[in-house]
C-alpha atoms as one frame of an Amber mdcrd trajectory, in Angstrom:
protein
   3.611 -16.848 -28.612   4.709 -19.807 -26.370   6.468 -17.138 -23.863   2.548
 -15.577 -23.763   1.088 -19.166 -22.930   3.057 -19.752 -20.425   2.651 -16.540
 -18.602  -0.950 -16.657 -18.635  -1.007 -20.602 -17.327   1.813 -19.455 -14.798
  -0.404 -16.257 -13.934  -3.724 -18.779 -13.861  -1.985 -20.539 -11.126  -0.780
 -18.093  -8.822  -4.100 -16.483  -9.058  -5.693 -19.343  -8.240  -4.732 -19.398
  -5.142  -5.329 -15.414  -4.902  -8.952 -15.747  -5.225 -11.441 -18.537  -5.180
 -14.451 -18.225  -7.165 -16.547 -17.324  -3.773 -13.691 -15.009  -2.831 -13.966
 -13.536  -6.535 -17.505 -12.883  -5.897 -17.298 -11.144  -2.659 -14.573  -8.864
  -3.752 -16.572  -7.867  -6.407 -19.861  -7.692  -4.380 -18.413  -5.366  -1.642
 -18.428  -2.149  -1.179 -15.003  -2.376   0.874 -13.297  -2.604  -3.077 -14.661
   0.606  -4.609 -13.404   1.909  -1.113  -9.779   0.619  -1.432  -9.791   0.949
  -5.316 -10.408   5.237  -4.672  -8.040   5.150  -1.079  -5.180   3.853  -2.999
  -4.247   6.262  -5.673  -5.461   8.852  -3.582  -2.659   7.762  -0.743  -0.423
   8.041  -3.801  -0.927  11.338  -4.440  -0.565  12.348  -1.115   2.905  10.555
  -1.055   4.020  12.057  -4.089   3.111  15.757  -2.904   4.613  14.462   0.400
   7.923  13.131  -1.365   8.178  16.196  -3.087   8.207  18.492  -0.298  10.619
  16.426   2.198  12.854  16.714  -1.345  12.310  19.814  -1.340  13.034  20.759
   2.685  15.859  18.493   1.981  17.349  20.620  -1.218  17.018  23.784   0.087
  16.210  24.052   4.178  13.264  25.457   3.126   9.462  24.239   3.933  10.053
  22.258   6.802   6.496  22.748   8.682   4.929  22.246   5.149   6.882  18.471
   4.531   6.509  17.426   8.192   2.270  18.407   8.005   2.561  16.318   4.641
   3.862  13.274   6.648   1.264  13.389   9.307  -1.571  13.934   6.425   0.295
  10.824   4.370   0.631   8.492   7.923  -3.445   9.235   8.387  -4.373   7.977
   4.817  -1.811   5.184   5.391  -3.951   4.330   8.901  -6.541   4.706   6.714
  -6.273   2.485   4.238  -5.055  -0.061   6.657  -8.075  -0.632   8.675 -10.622
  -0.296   5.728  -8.094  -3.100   3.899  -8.370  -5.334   6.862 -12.291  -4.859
   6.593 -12.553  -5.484   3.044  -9.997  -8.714   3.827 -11.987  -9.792   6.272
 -15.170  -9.380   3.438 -13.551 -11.414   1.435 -11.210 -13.946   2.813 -13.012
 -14.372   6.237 -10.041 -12.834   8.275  -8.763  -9.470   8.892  -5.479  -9.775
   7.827  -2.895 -12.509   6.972  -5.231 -13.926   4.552  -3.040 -16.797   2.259
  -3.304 -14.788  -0.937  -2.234 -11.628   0.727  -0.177 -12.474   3.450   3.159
 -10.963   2.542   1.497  -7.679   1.215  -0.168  -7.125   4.927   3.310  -8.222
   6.857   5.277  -5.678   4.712   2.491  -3.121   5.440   2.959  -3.653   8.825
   6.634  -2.305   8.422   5.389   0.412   6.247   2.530   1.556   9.215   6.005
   1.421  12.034   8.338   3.299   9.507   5.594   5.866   9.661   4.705   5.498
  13.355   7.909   5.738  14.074   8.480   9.457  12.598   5.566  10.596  14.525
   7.112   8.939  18.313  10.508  10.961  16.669   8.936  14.192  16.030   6.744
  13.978  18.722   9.518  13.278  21.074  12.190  15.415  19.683  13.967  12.318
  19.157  15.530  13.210  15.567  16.839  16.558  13.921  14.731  18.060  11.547
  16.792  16.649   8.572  16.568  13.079  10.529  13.355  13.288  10.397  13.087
  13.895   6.959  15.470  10.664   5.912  12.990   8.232   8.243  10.117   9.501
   5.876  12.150   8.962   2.984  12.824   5.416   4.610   9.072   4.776   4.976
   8.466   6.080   1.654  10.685   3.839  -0.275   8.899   0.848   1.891   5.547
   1.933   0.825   6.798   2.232  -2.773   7.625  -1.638  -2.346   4.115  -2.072
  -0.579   1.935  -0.585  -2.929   4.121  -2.458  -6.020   3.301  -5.838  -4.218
  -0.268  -4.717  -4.613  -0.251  -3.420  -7.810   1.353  -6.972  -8.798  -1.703
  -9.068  -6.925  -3.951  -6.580  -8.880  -2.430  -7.492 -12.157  -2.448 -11.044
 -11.944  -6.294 -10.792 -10.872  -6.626  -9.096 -13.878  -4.548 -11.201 -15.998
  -6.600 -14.216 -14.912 -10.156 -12.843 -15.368  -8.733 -12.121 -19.150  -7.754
 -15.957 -18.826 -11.347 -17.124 -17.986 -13.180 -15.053 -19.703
């Protein structure tokens, strides 16, 4: 029971400084929220198709045009869900990006988006093999795995911390 106390006042105090009460309002207020809260587990569908067929092209040699069309469809969503997070940022903290509460979430995005960006200038170029190729978008992957768990985190302490107030 103590261990649950403390959590909650630890979690009270990191969100604190997540959201003020006029940030709190604006999130929920905007439509930018309902826009990121469909765009995100969308985008993760699209990876995990994605993940499954650079696997695949990986296992077997097989589907290569299929996994490399996934990429491109998984970089746009990624784009995607970029600028309409920098608009719903901007909503609610007053900036576009590097807002206090998320700053670390948007600088690690910002490796995600040139992990990504970087496939297309390689298979745009001819710069990597196929199977080169394939390991970068595994690489970007496994940074936008870390991404979206730093925002799944920030999501559960907001949550944890209405329970708190409420």
């Amino acid at each position: 029971m103590a261990i649950a106390s403390i959590n909650t006042s630890s979690v009270q105090t990191l969100d604190r400084r997540l959201y003020s009460d006029a940030e709190r309002a604006r999130r929920d207020a905007t439509k930018w929220t309902l826009v990121q809260g469909l765009l995100a587990p969308f985008q993760f569908v699209v990876f995990l198709i994605s993940l499954g067929l650079v696997i695949r092209y990986l296992s077997t040699g097989a589907g290569y045009d299929a996994a490399t069309l996934s990429i491109m469809i998984k970089t746009g969503v990624l784009l995607l869900i970029m600028v309409t997070g920098a608009i719903w940022e901007k909503v609610v903290f007053g900036q576009y990006l590097f807002a206090p509460a998320f700053f670390w979430e948007d600088v690690f995005s910002f490796a995600v988006i040139a992990l990504h960006l970087l496939y297309v200038f390689a298979l745009l170029t001819d710069s990597l093999a196929p199977v080169g190729l394939m390991y970068l978008a595994l690489a970007a992957y496994a940074a936008y795995v870390i991404n979206a768990a730093q925002f799944v985190w920030k999501l559960r302490l907001a949550r944890l911390d209405a329970e708190a107030r409420a």
